[in-house]
DRENVEX-904295 format. One line per field, with one value per residue (C-alpha): x, y, z; residue in three letters; residue number from 1. Coordinates in nm, 2 decimals, m for minus. Layout:
<nodes>
east	X|... .
north	Y|... .
up	Z|... .
resn	Ala|... .
resi	NUM|... .
</nodes>
This chain:
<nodes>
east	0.00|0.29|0.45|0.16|0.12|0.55|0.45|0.15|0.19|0.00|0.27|0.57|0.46|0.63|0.96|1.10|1.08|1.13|1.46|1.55|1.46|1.75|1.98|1.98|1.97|2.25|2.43|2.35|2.46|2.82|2.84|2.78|3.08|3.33|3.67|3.80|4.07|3.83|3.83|3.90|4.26|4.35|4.58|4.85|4.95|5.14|5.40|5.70|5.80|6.10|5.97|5.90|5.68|5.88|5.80|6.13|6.22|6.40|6.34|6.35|5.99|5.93|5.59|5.59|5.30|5.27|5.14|5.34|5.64|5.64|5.84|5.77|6.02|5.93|6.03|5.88|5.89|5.97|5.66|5.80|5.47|5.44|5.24|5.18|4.87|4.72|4.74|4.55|4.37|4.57|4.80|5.11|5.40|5.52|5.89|6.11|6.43|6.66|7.02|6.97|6.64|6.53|6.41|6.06|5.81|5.44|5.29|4.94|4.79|4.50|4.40|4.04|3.97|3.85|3.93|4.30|4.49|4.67|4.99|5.22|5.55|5.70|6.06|6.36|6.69|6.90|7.23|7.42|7.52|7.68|7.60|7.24|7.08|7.06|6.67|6.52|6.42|6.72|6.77|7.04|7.07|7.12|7.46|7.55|7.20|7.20|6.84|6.77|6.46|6.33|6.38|6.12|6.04|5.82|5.98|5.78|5.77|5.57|5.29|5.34|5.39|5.70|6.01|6.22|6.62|6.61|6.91|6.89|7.21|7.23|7.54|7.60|7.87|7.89|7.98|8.07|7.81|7.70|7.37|7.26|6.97|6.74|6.37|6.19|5.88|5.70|5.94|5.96|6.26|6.34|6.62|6.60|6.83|6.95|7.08|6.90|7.05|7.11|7.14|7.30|7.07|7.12|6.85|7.02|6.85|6.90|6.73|6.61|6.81|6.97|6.84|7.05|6.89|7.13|6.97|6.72|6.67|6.56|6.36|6.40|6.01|5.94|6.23|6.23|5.96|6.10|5.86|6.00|5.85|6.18|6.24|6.34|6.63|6.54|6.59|6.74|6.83|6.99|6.77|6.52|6.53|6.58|6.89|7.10|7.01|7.31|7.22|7.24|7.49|7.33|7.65|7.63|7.66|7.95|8.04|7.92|8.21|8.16|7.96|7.80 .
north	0.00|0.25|0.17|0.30|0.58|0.64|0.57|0.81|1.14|1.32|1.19|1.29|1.67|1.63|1.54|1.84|1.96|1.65|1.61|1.96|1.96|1.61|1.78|2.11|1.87|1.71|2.04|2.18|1.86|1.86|2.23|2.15|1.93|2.11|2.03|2.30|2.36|2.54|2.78|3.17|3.30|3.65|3.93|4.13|4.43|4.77|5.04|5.15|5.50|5.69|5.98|6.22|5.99|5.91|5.55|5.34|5.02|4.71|4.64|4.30|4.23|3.88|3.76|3.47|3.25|3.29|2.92|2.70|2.93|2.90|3.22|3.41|3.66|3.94|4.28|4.66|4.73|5.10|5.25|5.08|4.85|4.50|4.22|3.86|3.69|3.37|3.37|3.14|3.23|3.30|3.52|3.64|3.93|4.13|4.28|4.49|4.54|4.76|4.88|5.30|5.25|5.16|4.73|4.71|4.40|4.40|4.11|3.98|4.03|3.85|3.75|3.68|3.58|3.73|4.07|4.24|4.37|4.68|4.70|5.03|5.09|5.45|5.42|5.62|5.66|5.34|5.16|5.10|4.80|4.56|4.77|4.66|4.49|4.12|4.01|3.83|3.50|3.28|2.95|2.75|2.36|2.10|1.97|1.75|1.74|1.76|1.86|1.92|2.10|2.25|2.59|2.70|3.06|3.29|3.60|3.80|4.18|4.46|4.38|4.00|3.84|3.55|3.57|3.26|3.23|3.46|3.34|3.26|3.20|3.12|3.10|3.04|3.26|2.99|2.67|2.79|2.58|2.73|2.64|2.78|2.78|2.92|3.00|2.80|2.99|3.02|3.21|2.94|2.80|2.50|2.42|2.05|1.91|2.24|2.23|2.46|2.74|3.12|3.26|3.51|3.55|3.71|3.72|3.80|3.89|4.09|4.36|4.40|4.54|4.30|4.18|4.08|3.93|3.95|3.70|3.42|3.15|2.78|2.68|2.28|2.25|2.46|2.53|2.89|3.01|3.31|3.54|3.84|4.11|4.27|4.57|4.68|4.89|5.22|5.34|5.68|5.93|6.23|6.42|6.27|5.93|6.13|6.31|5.97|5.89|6.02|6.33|6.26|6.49|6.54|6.52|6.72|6.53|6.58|6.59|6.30|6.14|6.03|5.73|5.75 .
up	0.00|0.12|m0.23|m0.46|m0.27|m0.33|m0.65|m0.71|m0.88|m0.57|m0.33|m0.56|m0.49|m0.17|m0.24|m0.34|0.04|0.19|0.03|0.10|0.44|0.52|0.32|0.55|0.85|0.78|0.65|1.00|1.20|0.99|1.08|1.46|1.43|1.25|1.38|1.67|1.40|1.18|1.45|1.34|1.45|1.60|1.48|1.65|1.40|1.56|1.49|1.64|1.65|1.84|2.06|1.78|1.64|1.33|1.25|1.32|1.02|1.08|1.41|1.61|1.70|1.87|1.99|2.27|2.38|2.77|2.74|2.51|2.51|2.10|1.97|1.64|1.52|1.23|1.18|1.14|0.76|0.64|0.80|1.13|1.08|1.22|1.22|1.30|1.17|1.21|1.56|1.80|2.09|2.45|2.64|2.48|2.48|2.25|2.29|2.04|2.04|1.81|1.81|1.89|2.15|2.43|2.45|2.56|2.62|2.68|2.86|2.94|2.54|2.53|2.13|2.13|1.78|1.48|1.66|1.58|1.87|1.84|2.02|1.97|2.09|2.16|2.19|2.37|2.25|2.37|2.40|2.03|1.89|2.11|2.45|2.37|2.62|2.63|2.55|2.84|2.67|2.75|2.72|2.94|2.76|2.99|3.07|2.82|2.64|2.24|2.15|1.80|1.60|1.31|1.20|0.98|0.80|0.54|0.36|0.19|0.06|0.20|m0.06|0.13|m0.17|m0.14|m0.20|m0.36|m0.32|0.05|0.19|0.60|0.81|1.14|1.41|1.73|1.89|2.19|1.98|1.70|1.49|1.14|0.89|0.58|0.38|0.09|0.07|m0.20|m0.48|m0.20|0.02|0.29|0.45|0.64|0.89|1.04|1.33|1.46|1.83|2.06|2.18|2.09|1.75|1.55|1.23|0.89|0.60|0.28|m0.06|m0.37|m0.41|m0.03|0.32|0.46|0.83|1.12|1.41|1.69|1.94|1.86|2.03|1.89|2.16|2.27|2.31|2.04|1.74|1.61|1.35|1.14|0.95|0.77|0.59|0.41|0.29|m0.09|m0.19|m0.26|m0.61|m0.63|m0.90|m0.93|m1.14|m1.36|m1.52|m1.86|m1.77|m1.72|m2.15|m2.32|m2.56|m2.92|m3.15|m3.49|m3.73|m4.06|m4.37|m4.59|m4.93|m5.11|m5.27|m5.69|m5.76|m5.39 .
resn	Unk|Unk|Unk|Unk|Unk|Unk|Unk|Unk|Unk|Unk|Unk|Unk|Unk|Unk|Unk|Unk|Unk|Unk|Unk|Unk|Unk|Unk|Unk|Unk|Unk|Unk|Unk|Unk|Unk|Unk|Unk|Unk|Unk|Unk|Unk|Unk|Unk|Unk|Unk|Unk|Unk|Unk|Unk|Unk|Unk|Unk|Unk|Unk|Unk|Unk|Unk|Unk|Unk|Unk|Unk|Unk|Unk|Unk|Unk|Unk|Unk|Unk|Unk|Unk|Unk|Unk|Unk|Unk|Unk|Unk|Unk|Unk|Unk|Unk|Unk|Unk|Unk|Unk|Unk|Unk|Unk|Unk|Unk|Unk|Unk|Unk|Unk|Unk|Unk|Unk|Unk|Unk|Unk|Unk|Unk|Unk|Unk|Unk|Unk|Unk|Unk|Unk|Unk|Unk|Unk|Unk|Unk|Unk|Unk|Unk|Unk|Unk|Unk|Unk|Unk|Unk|Unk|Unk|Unk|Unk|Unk|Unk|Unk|Unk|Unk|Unk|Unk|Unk|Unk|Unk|Unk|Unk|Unk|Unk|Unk|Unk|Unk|Unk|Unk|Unk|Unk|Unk|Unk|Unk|Unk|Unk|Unk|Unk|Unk|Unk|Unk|Unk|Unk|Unk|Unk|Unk|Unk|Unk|Unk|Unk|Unk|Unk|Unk|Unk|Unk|Unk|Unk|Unk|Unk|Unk|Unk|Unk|Unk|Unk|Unk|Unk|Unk|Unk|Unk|Unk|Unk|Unk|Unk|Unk|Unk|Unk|Unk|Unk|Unk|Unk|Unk|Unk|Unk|Unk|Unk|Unk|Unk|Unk|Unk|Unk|Unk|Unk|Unk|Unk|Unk|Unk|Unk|Unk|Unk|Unk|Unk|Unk|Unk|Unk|Unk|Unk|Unk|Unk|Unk|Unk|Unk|Unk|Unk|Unk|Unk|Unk|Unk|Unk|Unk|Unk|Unk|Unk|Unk|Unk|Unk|Unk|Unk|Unk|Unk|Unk|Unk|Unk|Unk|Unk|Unk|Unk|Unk|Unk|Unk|Unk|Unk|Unk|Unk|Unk|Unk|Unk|Unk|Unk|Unk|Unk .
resi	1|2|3|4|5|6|7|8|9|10|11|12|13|14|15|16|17|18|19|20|21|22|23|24|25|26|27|28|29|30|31|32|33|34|35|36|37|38|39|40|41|42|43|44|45|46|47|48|49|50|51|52|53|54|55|56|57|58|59|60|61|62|63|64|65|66|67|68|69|70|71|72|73|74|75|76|77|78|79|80|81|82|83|84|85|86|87|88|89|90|91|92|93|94|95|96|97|98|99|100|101|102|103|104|105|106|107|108|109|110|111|112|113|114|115|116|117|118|119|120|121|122|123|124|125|126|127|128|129|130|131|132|133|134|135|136|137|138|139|140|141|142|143|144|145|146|147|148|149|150|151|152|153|154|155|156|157|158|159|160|161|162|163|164|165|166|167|168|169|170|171|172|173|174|175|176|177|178|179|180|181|182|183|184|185|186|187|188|189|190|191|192|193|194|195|196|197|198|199|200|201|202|203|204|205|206|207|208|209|210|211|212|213|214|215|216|217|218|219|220|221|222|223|224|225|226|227|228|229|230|231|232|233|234|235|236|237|238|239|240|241|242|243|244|245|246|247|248|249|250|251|252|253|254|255|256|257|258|259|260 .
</nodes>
């Protein structure tokens, strides 16, 4: 009986919002269970400027989870801008540091995603070069312990599009130990097996200002994740672009020898 009523034209009228209605349940029940991963991640973007608000460029700017202890290292670009995206929800600090000014840290950041926090830095005049003060994330290895981890990092320009063939080198002044290595298309770069410990680091690349990190440290919980906005060259001319063609000399034609 329920099979010629299936089968009847009067019952097929209801199908079409039947079958809508179990496909919007089960849309709605795979929605409920989207994986916590799927979750939206916070921002931390800010500016650095030295106490007559001019905008300071190429600082060290690391951010540090108060939780896991991960580090991520960027610097201000030539507005003395800064950001670090993608970030997951928690409590973290924000220090700069910069040969010339004062080294500052802000704790107890809260990133509540989507919303961006803003987090500026004003900075005094400070120590140069190597009178700079030491940055307080220090790591002391155990004796005798050899742990080793990944070194991973993004470069990109200031329109954050990546940049292939950045060269990253990293040394440690303690032990002497040395690694090299180049960003690929994408502008990513990856270190594996590097002892913990602190770090000189230089980014090289044609074309852009070269960036020396002075202290990093590759954590032995967490490795060291690098991501570097760098700056271009700037092109300058004396004059105008015109000027640097050579002027052309009309020569007068001369007697046209016989048979010419």
């Amino acid at each position: 009986m329920f099979f010629r009523r299936f089968l009847s034209p009067r019952f097929h009228r209801f199908l079409p919002p039947l079958i809508g209605c179990a496909v919007l349940a089960w849309a709605l029940s795979a929605f409920s269970l989207a994986p916590a991963s799927a979750a939206l991640r916070g921002r931390i973007r800010g500016t650095a400027r030295d106490m007559t608000r001019k905008p300071v460029a190429g600082l060290l700017v690391r951010l540090i989870s108060s939780g896991s202890g991960l580090i991520h290292v960027t610097n201000t670009d030539d507005r003395g801008i800064y950001s670090f995206e993608d970030v997951e929800s928690g409590t973290y600090a924000v220090e700069v540091s910069g040969s010339g000014y004062q080294h500052q840290i802000k704790k107890e950041i809260n990133v509540r995603p989507p919303f961006r926090n803003i987090v500026d830095f004003s900075l005094p005049p400070g120590p140069m070069g190597e009178e700079e003060a030491a940055s307080p994330v220090v790591y002391t290895p155990a004796a005798g312990e050899a742990v080793l981890k990944d070194v991973t990092g993004t470069f990109t320009d200031k329109g954050k599009r990546p940049i292939p063939d950045v060269e990253l080198r990293l040394a440690n002044p303690a032990t002497g130990a040395a690694f090299r290595a180049q960003s690929d298309r994408e502008g990513r770069v990856l270190m594996t097996q590097v002892p913990s410990g602190i770090y000189r680091a230089v980014v090289v690349s044609p074309g852009y200002v070269t960036v020396e990190l002075k202290e990093v440290e590759v954590s032995r919980t967490t490795g060291l994740s690098l991501n570097l906005s760098l700056v271009e060259y700037p092109l300058r001319f004396e004059g105008r672009i015109e000027d640097l063609i050579p002027e052309e000399t009309p020569v007068p034609a001369g007697p046209r020898s016989p048979g010419a």
